[in-house]
Backbone as numpy.savetxt, mean C-alpha at the origin, in Angstrom:
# Nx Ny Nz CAx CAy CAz Cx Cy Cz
3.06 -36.88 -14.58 4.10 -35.89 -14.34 3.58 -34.48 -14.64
2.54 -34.34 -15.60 2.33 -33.18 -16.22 1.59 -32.54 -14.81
0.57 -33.35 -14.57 -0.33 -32.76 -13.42 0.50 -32.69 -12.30
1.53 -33.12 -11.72 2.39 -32.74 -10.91 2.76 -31.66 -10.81
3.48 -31.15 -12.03 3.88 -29.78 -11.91 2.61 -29.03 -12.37
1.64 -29.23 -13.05 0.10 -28.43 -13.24 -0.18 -28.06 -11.32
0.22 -28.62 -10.71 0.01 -28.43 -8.97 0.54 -27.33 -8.08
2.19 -27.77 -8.79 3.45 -27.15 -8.08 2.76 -25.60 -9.00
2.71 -25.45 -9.96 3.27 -24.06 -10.45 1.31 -23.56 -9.84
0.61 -24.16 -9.56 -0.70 -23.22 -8.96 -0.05 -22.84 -7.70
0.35 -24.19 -6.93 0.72 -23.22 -5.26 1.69 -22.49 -5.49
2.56 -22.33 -6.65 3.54 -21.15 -6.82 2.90 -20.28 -7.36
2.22 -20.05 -7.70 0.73 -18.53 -8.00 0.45 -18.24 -6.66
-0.16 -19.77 -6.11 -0.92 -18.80 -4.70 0.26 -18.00 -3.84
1.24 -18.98 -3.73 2.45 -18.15 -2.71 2.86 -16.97 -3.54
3.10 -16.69 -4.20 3.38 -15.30 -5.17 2.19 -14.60 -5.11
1.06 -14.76 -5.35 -0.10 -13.98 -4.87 -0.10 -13.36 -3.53
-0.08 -14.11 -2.51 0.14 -14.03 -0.61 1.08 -13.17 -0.55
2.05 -13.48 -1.32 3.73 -12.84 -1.26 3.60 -11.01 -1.01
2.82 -11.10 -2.66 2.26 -9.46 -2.90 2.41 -8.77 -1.94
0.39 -9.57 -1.88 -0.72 -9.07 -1.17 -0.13 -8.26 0.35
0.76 -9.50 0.75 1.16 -9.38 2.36 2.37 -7.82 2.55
3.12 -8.02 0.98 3.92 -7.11 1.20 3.55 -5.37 0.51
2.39 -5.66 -0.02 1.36 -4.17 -0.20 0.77 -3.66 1.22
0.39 -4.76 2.09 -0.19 -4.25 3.22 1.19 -4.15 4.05
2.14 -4.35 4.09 3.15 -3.94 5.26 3.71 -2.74 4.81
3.56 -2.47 3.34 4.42 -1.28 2.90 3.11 -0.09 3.70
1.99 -0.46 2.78 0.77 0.32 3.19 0.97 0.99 4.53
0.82 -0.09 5.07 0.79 -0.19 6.88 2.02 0.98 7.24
2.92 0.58 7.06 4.07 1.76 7.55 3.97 2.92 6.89
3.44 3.16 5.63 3.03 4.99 5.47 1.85 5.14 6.26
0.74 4.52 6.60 0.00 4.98 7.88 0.80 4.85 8.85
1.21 4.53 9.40 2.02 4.18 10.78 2.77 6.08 10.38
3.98 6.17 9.34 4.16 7.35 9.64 3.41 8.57 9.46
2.19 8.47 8.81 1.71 9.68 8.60 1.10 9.91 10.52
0.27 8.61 11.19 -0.02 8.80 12.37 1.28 9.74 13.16
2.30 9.26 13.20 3.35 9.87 13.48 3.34 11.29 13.62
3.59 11.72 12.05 3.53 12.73 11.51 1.95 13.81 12.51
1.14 13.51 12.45 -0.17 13.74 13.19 0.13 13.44 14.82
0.84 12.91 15.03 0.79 13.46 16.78 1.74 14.10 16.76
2.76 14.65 15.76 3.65 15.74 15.95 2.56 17.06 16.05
2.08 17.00 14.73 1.22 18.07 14.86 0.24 18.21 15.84
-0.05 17.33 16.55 -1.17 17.92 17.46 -0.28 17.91 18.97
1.03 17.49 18.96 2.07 18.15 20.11 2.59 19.40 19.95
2.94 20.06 18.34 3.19 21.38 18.62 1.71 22.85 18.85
0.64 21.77 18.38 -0.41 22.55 18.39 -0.72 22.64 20.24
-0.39 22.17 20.81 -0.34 21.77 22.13 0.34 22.78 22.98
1.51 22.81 22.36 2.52 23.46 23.07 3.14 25.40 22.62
2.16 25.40 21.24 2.39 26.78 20.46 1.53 28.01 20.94
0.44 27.54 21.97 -0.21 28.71 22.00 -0.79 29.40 20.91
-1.14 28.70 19.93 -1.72 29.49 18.47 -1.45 29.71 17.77
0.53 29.70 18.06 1.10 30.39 17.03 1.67 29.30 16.01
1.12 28.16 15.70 1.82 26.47 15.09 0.39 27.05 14.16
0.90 27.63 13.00 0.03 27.82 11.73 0.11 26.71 11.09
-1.67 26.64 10.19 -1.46 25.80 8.85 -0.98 25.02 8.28
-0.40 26.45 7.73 1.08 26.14 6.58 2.20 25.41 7.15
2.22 25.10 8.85 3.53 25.06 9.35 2.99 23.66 9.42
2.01 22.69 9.25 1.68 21.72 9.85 2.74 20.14 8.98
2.61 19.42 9.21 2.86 18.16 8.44 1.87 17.01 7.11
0.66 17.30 8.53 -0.21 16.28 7.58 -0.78 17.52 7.30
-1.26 17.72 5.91 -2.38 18.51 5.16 -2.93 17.41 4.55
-3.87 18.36 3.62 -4.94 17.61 2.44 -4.29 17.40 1.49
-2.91 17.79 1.42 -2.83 17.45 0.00 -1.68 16.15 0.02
-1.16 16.15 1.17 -1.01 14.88 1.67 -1.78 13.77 1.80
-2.78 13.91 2.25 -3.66 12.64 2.85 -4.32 12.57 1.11
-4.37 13.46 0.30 -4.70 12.88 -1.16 -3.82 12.36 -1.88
-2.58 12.90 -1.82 -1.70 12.05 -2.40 -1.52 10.41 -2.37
-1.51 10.46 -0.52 -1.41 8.95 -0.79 -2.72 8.36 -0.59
-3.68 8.53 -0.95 -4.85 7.82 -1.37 -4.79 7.83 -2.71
-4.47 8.45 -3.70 -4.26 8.34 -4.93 -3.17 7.46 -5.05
-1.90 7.74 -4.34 -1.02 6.66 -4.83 -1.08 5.27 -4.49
-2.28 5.14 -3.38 -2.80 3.80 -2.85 -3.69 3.19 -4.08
-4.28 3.94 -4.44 -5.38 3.38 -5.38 -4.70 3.31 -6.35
-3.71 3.32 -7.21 -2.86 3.15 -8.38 -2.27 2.11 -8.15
-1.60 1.45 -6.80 -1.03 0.69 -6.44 -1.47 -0.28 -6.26
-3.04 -0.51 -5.24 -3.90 -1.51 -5.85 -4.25 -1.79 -6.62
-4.99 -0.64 -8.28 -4.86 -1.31 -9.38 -3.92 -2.07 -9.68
-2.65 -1.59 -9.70 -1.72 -2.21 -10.89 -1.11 -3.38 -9.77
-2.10 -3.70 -8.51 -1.23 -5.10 -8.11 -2.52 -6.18 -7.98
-3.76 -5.61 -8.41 -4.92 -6.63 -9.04 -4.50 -7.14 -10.40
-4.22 -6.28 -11.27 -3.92 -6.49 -12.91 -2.77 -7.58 -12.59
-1.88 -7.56 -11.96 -0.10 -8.03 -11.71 -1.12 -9.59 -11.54
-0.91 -9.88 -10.15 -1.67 -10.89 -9.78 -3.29 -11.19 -10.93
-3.79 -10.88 -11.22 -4.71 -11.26 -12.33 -4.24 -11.81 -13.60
-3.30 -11.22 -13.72 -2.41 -12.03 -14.92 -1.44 -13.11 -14.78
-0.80 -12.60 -13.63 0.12 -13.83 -12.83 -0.76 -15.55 -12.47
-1.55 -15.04 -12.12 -2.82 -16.26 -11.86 -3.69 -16.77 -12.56
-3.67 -16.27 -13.82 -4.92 -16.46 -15.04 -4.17 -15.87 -16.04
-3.23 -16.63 -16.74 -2.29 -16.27 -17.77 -2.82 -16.54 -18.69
-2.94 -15.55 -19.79 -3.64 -15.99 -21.43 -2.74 -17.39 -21.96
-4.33 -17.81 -22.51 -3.83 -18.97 -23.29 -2.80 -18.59 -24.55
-0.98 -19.77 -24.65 -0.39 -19.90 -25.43 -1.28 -19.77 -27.06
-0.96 -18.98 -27.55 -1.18 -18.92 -29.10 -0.51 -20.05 -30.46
């Protein structure tokens, strides 16, 4: 019986692992999806402004595209650590 559920609760790691994983990359996926967005706006008003679609007026900057690479990389840490612990739980004391 013991190894029975020693079974059940691993494929309930792996499916909770998958679970994550799958739903980090769909979240992921749709802030690229809108920043692309965001970037053919800007290169339709740059299109259509004659010169005058400044900079400052744009959507995607740098300090955008750093943000969420920083907040990507925080997010993958702390969902390696999540799942690393979820899957390899310290031994009971």
């Amino acid at each position: 019986m013991a190894d029975r559920i020693a079974r059940s609760d691993a494929r309930l790691r792996i499916w909770v692992a998958i679970a994550v994983v799958v739903t980090f990359l769909c979240v992921n996926g749709a802030v690229l999806l809108g920043i692309w967005f965001a970037f053919q706006h800007d290169i339709a008003m740059l299109a259509i402004s004659n010169g005058s679609f400044l900079a400052k007026d744009r959507l995607v900057t740098t300090e955008l595209l750093m943000t969420l690479v920083g907040a990507t990389t925080v997010q993958l840490g702390g969902l390696i650590v999540l799942i690393g612990k979820y899957i390899f739980p310290a031994a009971a004391r």
